[in-house]
Biopython code that builds the backbone (N, CA, C, O; Angstrom):
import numpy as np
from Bio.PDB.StructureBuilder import StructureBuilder

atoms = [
    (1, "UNK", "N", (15.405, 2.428, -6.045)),
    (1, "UNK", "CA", (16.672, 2.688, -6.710)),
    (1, "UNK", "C", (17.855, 2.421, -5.784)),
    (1, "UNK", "O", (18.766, 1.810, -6.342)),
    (2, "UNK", "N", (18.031, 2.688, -4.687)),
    (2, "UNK", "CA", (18.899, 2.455, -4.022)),
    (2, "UNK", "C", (18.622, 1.221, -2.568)),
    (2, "UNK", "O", (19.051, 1.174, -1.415)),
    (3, "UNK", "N", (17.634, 0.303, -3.440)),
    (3, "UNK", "CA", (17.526, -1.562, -3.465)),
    (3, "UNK", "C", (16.999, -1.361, -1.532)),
    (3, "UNK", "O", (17.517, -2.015, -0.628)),
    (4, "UNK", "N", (16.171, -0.575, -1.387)),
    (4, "UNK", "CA", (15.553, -0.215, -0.241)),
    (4, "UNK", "C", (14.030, -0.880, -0.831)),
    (4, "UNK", "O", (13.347, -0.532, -1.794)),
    (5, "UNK", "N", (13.851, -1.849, 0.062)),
    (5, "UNK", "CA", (12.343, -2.342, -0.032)),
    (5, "UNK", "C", (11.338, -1.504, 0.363)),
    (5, "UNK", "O", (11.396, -0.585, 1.180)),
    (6, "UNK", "N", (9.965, -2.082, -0.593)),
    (6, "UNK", "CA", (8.533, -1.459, -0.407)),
    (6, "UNK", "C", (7.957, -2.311, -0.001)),
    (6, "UNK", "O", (7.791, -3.348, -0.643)),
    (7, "UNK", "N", (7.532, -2.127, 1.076)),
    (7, "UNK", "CA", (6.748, -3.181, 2.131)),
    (7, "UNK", "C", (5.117, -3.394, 1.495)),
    (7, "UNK", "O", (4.630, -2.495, 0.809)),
    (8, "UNK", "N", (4.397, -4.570, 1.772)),
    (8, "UNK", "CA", (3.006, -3.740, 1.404)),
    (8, "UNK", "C", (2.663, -4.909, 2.679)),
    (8, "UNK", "O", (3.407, -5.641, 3.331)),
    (9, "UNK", "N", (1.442, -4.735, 2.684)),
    (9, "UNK", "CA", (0.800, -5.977, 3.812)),
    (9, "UNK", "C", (-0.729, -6.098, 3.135)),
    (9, "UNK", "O", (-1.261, -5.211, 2.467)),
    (10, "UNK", "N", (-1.383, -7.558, 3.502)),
    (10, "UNK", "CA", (-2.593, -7.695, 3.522)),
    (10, "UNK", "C", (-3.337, -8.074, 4.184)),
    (10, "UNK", "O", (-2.933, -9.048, 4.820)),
    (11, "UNK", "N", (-5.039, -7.568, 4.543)),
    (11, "UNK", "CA", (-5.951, -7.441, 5.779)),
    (11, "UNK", "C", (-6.522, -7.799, 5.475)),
    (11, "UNK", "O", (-6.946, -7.309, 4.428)),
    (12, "UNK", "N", (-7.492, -9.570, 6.222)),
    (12, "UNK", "CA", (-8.675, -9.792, 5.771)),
    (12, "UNK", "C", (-8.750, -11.072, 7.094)),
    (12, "UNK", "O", (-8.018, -11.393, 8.031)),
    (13, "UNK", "N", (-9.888, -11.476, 6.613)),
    (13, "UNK", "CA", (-10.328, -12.529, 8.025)),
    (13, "UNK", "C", (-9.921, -14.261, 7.463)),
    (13, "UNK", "O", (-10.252, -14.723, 6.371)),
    (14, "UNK", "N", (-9.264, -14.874, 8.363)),
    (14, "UNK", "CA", (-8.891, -16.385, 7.945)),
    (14, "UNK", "C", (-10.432, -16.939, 7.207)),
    (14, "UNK", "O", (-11.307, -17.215, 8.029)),
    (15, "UNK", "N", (-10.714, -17.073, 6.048)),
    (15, "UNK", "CA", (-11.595, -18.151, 5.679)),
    (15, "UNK", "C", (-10.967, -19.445, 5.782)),
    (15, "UNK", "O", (-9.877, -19.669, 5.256)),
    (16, "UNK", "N", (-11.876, -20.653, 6.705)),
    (16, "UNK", "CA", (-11.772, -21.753, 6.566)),
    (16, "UNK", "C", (-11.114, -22.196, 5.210)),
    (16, "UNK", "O", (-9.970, -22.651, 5.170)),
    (17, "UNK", "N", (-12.019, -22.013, 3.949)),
    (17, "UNK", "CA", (-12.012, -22.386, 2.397)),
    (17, "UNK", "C", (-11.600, -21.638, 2.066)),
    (17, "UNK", "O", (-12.571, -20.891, 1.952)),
    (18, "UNK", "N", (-10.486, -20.905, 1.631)),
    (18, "UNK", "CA", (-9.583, -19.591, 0.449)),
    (18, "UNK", "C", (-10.470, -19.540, -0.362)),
    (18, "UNK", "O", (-10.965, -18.514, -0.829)),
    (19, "UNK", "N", (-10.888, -21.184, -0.722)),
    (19, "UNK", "CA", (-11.171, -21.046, -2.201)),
    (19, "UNK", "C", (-12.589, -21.290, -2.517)),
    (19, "UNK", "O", (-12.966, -21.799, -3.573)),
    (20, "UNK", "N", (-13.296, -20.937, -1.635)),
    (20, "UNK", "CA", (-14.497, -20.955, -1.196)),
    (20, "UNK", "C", (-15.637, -19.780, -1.998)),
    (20, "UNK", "O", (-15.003, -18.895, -2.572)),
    (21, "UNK", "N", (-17.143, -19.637, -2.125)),
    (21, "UNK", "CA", (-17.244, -18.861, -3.151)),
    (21, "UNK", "C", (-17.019, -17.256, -2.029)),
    (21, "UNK", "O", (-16.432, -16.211, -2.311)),
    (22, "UNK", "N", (-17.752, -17.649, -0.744)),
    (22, "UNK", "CA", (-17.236, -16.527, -0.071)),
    (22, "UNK", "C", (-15.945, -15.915, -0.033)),
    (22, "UNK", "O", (-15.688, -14.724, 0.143)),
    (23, "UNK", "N", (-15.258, -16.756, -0.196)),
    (23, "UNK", "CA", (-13.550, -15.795, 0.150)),
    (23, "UNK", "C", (-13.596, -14.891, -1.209)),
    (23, "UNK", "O", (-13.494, -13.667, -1.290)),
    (24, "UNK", "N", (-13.804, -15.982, -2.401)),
    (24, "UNK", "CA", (-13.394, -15.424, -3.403)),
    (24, "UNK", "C", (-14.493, -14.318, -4.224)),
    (24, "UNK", "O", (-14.443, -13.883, -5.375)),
    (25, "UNK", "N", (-15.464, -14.078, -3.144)),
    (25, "UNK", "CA", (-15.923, -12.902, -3.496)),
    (25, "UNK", "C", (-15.784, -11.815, -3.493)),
    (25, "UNK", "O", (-16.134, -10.901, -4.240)),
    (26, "UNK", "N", (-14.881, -11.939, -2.015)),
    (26, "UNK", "CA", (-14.298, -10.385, -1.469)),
    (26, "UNK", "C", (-13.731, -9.927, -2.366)),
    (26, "UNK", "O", (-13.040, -10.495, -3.212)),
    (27, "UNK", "N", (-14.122, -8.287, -2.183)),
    (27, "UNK", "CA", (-13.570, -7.220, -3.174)),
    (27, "UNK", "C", (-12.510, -6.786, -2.122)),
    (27, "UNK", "O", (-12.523, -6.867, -0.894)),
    (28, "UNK", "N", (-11.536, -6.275, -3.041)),
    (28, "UNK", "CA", (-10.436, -5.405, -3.316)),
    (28, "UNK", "C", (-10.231, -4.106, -2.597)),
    (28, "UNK", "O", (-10.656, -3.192, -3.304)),
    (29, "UNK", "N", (-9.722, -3.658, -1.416)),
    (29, "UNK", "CA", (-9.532, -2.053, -1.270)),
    (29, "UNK", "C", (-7.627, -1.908, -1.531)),
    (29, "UNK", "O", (-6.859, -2.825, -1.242)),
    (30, "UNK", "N", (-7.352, -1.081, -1.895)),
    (30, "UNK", "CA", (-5.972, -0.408, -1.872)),
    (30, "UNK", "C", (-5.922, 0.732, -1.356)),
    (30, "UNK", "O", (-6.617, 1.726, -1.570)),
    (31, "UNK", "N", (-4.778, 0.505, -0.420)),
    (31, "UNK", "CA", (-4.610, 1.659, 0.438)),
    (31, "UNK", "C", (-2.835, 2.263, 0.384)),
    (31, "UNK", "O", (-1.991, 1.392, 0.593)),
    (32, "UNK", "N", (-2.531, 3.123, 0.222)),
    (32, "UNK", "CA", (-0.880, 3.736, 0.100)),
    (32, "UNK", "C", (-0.928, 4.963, 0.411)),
    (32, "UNK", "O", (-1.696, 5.798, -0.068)),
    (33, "UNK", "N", (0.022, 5.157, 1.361)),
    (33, "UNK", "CA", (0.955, 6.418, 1.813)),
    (33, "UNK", "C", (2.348, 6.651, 1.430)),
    (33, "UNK", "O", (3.156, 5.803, 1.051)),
    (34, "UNK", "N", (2.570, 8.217, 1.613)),
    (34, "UNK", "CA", (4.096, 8.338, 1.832)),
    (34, "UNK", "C", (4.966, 8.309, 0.250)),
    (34, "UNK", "O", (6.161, 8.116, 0.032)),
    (35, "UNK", "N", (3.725, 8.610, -0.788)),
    (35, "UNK", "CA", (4.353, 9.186, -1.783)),
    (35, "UNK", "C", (5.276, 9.382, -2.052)),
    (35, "UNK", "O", (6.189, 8.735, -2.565)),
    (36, "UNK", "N", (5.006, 11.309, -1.391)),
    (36, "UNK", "CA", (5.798, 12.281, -1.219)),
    (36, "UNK", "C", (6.396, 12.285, 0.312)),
    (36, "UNK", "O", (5.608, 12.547, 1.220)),
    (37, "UNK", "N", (7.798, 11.994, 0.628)),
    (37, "UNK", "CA", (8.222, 11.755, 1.689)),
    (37, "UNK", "C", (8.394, 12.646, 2.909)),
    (37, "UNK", "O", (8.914, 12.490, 4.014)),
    (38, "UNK", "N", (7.981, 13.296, 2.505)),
    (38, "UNK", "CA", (7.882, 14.442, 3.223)),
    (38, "UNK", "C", (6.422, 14.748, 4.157)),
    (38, "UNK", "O", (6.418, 15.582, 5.062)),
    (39, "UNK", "N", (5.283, 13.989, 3.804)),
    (39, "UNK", "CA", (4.566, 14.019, 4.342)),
    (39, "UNK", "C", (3.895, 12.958, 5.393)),
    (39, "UNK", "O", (3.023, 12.094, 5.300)),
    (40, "UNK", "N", (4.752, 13.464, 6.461)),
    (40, "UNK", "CA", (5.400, 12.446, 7.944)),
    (40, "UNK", "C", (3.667, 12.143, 8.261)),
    (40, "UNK", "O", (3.306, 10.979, 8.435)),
    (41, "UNK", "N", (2.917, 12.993, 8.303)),
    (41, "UNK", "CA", (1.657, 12.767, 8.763)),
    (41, "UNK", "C", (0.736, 11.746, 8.538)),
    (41, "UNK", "O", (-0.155, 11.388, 9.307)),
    (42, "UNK", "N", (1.044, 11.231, 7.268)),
    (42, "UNK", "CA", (0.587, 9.994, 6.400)),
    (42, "UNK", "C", (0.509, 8.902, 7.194)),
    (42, "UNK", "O", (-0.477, 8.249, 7.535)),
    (43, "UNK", "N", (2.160, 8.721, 7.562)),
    (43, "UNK", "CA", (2.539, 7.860, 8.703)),
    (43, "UNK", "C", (1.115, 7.567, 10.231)),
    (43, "UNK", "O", (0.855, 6.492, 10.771)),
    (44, "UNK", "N", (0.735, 8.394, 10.407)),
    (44, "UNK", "CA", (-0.025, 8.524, 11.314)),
    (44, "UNK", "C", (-1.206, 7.858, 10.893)),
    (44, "UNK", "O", (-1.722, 6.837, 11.350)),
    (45, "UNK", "N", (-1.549, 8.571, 9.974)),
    (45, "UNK", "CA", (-2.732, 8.548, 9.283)),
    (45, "UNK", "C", (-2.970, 6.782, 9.145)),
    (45, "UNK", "O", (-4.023, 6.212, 9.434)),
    (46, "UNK", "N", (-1.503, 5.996, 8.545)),
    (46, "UNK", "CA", (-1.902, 4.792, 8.138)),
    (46, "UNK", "C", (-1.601, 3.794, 9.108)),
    (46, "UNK", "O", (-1.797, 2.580, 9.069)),
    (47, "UNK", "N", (-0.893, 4.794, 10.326)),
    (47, "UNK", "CA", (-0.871, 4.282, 12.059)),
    (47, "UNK", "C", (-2.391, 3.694, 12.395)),
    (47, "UNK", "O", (-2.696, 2.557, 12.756)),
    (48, "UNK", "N", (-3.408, 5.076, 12.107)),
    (48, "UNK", "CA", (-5.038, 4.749, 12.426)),
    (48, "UNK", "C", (-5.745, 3.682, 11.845)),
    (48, "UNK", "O", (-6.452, 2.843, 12.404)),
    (49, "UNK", "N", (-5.422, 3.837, 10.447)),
    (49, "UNK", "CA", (-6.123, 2.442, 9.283)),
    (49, "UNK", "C", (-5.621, 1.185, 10.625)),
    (49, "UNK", "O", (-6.086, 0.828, 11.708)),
    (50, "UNK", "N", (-4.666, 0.906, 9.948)),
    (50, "UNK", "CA", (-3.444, -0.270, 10.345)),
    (50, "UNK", "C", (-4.532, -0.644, 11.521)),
    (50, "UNK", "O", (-5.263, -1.604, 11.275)),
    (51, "UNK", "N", (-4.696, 0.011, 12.738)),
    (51, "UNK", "CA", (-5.133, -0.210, 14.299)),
    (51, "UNK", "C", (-6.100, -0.588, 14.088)),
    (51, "UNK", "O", (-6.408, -1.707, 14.498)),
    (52, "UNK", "N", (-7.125, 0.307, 13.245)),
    (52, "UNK", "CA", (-8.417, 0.041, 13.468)),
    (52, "UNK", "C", (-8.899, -1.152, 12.519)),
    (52, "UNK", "O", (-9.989, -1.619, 12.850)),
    (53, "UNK", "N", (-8.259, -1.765, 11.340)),
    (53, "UNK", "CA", (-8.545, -2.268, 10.454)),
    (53, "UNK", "C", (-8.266, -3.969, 11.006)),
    (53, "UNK", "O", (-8.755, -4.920, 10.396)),
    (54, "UNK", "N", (-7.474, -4.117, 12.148)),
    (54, "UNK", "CA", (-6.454, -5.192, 12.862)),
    (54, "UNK", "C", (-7.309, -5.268, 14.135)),
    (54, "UNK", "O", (-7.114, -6.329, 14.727)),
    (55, "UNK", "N", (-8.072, -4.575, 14.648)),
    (55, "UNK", "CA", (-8.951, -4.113, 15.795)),
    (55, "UNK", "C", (-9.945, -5.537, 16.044)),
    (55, "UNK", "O", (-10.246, -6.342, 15.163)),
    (56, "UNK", "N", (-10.371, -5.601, 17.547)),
    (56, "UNK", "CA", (-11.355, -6.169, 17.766)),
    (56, "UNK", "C", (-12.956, -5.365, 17.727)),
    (56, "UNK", "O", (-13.949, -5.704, 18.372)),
    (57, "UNK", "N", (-12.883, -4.680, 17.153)),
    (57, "UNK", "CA", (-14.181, -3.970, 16.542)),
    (57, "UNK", "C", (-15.300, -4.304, 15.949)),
    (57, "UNK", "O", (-14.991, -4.881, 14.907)),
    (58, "UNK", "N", (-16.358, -4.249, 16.055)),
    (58, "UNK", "CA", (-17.296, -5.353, 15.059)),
    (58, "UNK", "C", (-17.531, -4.568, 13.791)),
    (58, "UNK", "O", (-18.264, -5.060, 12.932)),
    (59, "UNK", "N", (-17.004, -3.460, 13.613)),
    (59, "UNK", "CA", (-16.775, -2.400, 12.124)),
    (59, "UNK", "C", (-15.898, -3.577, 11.440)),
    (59, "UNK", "O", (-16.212, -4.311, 10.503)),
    (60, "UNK", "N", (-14.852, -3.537, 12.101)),
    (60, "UNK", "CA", (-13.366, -4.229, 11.777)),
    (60, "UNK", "C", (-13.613, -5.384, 11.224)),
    (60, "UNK", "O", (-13.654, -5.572, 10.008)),
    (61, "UNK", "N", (-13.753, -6.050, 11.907)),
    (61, "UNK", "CA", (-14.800, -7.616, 11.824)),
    (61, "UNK", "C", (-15.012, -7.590, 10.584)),
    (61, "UNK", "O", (-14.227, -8.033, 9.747)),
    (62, "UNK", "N", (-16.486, -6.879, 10.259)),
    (62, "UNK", "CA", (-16.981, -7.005, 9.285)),
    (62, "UNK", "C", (-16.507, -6.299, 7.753)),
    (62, "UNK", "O", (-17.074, -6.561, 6.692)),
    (63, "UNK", "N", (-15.912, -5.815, 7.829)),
    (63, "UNK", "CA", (-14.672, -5.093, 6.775)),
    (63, "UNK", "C", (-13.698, -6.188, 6.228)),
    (63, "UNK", "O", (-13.460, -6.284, 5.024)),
    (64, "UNK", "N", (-13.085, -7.097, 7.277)),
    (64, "UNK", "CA", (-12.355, -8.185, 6.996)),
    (64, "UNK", "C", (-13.215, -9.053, 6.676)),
    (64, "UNK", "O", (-12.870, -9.623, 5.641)),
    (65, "UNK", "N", (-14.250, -9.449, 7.114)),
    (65, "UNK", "CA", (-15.092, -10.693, 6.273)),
    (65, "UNK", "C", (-15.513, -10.473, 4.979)),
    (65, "UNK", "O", (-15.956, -11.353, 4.241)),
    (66, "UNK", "N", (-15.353, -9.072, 4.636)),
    (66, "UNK", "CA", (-15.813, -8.556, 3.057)),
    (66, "UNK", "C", (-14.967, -8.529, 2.411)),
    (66, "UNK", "O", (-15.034, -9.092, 1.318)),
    (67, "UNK", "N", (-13.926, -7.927, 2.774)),
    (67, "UNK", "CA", (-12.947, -7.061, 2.067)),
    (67, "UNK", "C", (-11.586, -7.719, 2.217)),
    (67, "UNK", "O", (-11.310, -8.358, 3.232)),
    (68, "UNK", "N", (-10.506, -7.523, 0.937)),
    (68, "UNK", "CA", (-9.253, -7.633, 1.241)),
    (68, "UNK", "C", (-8.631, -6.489, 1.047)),
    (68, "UNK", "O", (-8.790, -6.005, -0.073)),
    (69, "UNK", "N", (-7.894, -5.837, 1.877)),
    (69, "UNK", "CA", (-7.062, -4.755, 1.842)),
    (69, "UNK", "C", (-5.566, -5.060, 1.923)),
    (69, "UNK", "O", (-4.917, -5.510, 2.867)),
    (70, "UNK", "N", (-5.025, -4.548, 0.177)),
    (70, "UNK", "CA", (-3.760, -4.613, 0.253)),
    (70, "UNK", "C", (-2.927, -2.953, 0.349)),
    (70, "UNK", "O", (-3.073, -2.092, -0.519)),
    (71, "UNK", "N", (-2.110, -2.793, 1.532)),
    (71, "UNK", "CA", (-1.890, -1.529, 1.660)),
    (71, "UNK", "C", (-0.387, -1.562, 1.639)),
    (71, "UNK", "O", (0.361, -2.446, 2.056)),
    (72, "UNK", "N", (-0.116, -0.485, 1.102)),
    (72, "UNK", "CA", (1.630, 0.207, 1.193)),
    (72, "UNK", "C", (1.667, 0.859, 2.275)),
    (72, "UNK", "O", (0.521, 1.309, 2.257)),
    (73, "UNK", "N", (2.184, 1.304, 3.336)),
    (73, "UNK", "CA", (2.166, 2.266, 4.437)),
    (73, "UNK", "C", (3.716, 3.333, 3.740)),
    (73, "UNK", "O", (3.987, 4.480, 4.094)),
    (74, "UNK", "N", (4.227, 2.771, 3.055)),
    (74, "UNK", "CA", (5.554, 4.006, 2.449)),
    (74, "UNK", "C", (5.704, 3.698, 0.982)),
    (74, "UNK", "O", (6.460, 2.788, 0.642)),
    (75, "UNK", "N", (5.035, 4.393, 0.095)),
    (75, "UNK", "CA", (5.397, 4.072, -1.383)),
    (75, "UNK", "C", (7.109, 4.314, -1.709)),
    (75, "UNK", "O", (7.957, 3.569, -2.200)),
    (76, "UNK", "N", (7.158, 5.615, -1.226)),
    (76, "UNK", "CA", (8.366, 5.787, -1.890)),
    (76, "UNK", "C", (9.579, 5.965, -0.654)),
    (76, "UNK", "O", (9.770, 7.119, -0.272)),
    (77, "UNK", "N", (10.278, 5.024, -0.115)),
    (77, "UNK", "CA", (11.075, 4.211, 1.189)),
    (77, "UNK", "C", (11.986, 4.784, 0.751)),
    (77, "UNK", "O", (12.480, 5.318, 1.744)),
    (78, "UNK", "N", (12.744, 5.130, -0.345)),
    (78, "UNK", "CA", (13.858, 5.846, -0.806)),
    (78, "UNK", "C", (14.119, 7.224, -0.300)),
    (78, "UNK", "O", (15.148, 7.692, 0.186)),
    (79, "UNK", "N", (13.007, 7.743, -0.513)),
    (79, "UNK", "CA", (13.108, 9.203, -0.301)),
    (79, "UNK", "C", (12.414, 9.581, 1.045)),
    (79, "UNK", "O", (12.305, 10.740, 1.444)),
    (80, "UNK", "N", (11.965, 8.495, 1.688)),
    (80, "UNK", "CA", (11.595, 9.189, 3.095)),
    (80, "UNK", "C", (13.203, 8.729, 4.025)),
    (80, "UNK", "O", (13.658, 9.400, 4.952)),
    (81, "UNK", "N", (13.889, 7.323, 3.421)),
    (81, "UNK", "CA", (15.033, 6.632, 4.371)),
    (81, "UNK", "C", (16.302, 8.453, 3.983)),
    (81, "UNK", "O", (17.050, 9.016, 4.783)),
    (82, "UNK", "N", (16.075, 8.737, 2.825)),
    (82, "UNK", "CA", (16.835, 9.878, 2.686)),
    (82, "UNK", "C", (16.903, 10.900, 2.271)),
    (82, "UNK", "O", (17.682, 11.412, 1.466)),
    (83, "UNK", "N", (15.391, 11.560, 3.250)),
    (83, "UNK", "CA", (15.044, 12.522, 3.906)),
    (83, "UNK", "C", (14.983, 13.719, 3.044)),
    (83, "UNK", "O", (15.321, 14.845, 3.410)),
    (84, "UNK", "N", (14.348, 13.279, 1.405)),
    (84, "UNK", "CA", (13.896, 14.063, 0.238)),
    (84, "UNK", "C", (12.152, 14.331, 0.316)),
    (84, "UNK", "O", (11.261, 13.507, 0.113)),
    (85, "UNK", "N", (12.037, 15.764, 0.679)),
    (85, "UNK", "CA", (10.847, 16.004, 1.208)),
    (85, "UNK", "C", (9.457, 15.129, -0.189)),
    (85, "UNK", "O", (8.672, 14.238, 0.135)),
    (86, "UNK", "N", (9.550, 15.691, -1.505)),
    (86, "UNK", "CA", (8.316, 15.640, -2.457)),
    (86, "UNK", "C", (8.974, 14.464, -3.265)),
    (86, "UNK", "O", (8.138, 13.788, -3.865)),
    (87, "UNK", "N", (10.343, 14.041, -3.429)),
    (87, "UNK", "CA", (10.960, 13.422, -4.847)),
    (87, "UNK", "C", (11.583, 12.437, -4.046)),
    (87, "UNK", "O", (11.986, 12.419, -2.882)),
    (88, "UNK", "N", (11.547, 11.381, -5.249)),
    (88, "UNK", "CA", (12.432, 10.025, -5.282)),
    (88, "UNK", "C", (13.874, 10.206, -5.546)),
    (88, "UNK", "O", (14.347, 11.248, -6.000)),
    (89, "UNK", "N", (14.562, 9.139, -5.242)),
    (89, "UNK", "CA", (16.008, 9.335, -5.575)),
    (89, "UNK", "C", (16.433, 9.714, -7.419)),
    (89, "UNK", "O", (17.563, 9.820, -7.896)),
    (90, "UNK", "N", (15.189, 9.841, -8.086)),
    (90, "UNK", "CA", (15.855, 9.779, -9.139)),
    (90, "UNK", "C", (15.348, 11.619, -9.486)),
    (90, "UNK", "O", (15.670, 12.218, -10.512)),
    (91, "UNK", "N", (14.674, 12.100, -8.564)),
    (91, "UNK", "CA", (14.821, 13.345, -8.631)),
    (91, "UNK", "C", (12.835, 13.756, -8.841)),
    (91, "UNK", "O", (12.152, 14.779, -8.811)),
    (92, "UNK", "N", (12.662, 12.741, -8.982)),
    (92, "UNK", "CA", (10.906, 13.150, -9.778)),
    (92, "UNK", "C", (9.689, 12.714, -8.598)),
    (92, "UNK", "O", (9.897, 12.268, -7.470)),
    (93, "UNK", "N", (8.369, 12.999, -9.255)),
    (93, "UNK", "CA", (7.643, 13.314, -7.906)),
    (93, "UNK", "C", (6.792, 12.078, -8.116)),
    (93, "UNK", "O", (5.821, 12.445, -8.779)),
    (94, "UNK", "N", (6.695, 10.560, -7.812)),
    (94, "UNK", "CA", (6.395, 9.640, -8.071)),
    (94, "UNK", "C", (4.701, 9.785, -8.234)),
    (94, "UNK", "O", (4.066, 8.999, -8.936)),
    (95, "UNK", "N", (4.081, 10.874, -7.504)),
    (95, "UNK", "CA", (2.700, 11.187, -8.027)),
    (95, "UNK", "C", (2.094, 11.514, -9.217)),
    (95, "UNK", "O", (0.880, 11.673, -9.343)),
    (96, "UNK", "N", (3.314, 11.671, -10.525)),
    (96, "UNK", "CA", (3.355, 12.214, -11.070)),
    (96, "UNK", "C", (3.596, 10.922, -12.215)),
    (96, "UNK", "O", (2.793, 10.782, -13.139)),
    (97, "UNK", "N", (4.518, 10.207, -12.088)),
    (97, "UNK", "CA", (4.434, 9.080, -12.993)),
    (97, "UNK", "C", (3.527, 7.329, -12.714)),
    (97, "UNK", "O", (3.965, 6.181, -12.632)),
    (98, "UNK", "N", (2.422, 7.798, -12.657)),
    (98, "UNK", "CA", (1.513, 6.413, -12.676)),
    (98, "UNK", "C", (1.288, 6.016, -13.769)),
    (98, "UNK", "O", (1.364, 4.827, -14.080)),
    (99, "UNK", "N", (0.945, 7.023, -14.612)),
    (99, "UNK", "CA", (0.373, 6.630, -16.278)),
    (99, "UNK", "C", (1.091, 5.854, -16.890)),
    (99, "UNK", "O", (0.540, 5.011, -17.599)),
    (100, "UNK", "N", (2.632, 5.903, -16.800)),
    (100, "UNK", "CA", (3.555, 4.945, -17.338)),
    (100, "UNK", "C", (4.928, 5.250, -16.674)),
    (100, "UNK", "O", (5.871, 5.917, -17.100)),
    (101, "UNK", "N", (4.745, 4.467, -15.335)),
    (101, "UNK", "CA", (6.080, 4.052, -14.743)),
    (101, "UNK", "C", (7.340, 3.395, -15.128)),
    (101, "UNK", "O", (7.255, 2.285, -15.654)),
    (102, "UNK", "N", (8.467, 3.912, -14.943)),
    (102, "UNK", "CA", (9.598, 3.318, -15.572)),
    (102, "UNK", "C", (10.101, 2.050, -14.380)),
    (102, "UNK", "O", (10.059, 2.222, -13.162)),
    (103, "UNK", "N", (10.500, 0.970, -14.963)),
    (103, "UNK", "CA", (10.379, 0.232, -13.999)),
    (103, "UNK", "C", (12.225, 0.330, -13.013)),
    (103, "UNK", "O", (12.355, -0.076, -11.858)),
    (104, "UNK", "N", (13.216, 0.853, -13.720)),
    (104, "UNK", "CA", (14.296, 1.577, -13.397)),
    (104, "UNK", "C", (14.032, 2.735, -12.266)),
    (104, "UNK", "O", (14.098, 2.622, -11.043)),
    (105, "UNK", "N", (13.650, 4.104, -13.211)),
    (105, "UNK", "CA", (13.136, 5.154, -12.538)),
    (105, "UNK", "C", (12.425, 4.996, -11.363)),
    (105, "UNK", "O", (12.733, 5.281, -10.206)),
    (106, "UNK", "N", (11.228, 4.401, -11.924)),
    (106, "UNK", "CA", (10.346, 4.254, -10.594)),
    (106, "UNK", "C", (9.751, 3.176, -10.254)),
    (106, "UNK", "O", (8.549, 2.925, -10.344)),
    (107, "UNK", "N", (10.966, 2.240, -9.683)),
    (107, "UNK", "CA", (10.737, 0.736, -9.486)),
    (107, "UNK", "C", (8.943, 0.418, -8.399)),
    (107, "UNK", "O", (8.145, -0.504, -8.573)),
    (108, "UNK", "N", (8.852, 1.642, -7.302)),
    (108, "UNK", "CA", (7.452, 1.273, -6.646)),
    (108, "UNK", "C", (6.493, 1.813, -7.462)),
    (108, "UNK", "O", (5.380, 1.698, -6.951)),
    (109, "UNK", "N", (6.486, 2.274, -8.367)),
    (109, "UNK", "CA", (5.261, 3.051, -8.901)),
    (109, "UNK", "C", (5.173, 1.537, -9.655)),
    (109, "UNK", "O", (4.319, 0.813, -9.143)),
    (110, "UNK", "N", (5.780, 1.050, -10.580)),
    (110, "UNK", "CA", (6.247, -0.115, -11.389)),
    (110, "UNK", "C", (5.550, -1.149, -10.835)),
    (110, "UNK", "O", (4.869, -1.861, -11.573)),
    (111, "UNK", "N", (5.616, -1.410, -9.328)),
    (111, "UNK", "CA", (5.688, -3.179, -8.608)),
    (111, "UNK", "C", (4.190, -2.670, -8.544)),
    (111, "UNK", "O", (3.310, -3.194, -9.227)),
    (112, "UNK", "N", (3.962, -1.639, -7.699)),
    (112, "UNK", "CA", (2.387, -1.251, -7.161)),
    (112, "UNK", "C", (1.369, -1.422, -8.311)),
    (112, "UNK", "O", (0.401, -2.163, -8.143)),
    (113, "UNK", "N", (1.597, -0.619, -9.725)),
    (113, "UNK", "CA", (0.568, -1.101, -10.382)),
    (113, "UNK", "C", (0.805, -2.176, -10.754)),
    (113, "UNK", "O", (-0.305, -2.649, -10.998)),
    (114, "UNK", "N", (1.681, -3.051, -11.012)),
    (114, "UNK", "CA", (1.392, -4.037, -11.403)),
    (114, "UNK", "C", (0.812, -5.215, -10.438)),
    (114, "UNK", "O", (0.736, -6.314, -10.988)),
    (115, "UNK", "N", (0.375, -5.145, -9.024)),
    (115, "UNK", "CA", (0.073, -5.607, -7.824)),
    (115, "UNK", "C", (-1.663, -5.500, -7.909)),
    (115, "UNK", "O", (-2.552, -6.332, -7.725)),
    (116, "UNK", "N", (-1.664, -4.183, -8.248)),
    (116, "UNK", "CA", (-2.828, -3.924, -8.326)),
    (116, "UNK", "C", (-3.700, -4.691, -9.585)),
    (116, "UNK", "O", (-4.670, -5.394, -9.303)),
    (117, "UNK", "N", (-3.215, -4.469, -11.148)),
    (117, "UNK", "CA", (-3.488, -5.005, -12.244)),
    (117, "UNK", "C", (-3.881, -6.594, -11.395)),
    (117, "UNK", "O", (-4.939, -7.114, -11.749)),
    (118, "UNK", "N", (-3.340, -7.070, -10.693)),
    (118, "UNK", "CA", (-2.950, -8.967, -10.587)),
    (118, "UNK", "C", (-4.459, -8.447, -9.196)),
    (118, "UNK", "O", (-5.289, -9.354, -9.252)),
    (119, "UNK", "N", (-4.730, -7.795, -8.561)),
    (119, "UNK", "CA", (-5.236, -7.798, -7.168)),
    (119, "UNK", "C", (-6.690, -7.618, -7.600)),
    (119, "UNK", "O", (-7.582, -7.555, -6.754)),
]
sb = StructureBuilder()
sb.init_structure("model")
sb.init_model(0)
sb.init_chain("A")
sb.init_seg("    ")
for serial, (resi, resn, name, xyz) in enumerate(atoms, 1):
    if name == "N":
        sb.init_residue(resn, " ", resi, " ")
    sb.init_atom(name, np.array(xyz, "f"), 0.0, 1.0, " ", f" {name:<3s}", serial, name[0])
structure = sb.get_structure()
C-alpha cells in the first residue's frame, strides 16, 4: 500500500537444459516470513534457510538439484518498514486474508498467491 516492494528470491542448481526432463521435474517448495511484522525472529529464522539452502553442503546440493524454492523473507514490508507489530498498513492481519485477498488491501497476500497458483 504504501508502493514498498515484496522481494521474493529463487533457489535451485544451474541445469545445463531448463528445459530438460530433469529440471522440469523439480518440485516446488514455498517458503515466507514476516507476516506479522512484529515477529523480528522470523528474520533470523529465514537468515538460517537462506545460508544453509545457498551452502556448500551436500544436504544443500542435493535439495537444489531437486527442488525449486521460491521464498519471501518479508511478506508484509509495509508494516515491518513502519514498525506495526501484527497489521498491515491497512489496519488488518494479512494471516488472516488468504482465502480471498484484496488486491488494493492486500496487494502481497494478492501477488504471493497468485505466484504460487503460476509456481
Amino acid at each position: 500500500m504504501a508502493g514498498n516492494r515484496c522481494e521474493y528470491l529463487s533457489i535451485t542448481s544451474k541445469d545445463k537444459d531448463p528445459k530438460s526432463a530433469k529440471a522440469m521435474a523439480k518440485k516446488g517448495v514455498f517458503i515466507s516470513a514476516r507476516v506479522h511484522p512484529g515477529e523480528s525472529n522470523a528474520s533470523w529464522m529465514m537468515k538460517g534457510v537462506l545460508d544453509f539452502l545457498t551452502s556448500k553442503t551436500p544436504e544443500a546440493k542435493a535439495l537444489r538439484e531437486h527442488f525449486v524454492f521460491k521464498i519471501v523473507p518479508i511478506l508484509n514490508p509495509d508494516g515491518v518498514i513502519n514498525g506495526n507489530y501484527r497489521c498491515s498498513l491497512s489496519g488488518q492481519d494479512l494471516n488472516r486474508r488468504w482465502k480471498a485477498p484484496n488486491k488494493i488491501l492486500h496487494p502481497t497476500n494478492f501477488a504471493v498467491k497468485k505466484l504460487i497458483r503460476a509456481f
